[in-house]
C-alpha positions as CSV (number, residue, x, y, z in Angstrom):
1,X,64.9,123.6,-33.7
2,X,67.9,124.5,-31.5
3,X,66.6,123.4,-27.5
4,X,66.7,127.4,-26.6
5,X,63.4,128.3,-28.6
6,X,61.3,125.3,-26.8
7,X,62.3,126.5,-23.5
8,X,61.4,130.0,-24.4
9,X,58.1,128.7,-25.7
10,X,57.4,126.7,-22.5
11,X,58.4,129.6,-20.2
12,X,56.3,132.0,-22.4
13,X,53.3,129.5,-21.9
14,X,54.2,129.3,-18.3
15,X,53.7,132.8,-18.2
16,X,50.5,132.7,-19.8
17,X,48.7,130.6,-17.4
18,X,49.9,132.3,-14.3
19,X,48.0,135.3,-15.8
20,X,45.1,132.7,-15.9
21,X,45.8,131.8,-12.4
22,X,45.6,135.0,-11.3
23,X,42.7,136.4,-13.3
24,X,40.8,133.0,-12.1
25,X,41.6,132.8,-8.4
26,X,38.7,134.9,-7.2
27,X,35.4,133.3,-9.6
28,X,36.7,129.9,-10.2
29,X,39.1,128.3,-7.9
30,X,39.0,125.0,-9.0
31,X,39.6,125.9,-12.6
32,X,42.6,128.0,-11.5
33,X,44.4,125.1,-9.4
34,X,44.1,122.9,-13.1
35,X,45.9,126.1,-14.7
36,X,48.5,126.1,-11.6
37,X,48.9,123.0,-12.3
38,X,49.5,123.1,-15.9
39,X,52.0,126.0,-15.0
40,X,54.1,123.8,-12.9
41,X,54.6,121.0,-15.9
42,X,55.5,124.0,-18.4
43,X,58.1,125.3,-16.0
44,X,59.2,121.5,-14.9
45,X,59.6,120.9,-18.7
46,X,61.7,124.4,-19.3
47,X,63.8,123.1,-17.0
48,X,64.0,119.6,-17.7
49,X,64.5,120.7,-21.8
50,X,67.6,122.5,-20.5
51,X,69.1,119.7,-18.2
């Protein structure tokens, strides 16, 4: 699987849980700092896959 397609995937998941982040903030805070958190280890891995 050429390395281009995982970072798209992990950037496409990134994106889906800072939708959950923001749909989240307001009702369940602590629940949307886990997703935030998620987010950053997507993104780190994007960019770490491209490194």
């Amino acid at each position: 699987m050429p390395k281009e397609v995982v970072v798209i995937g992990l950037l496409a998941l990134a994106g889906f849980l800072a939708g959950g982040v923001y749909t989240t903030w307001k009702t369940a805070k602590l629940l949307a700092i886990i997703l935030l958190v998620l987010l950053l280890v997507a993104v780190g891995g994007a960019v770490l896959w491209l490194v």
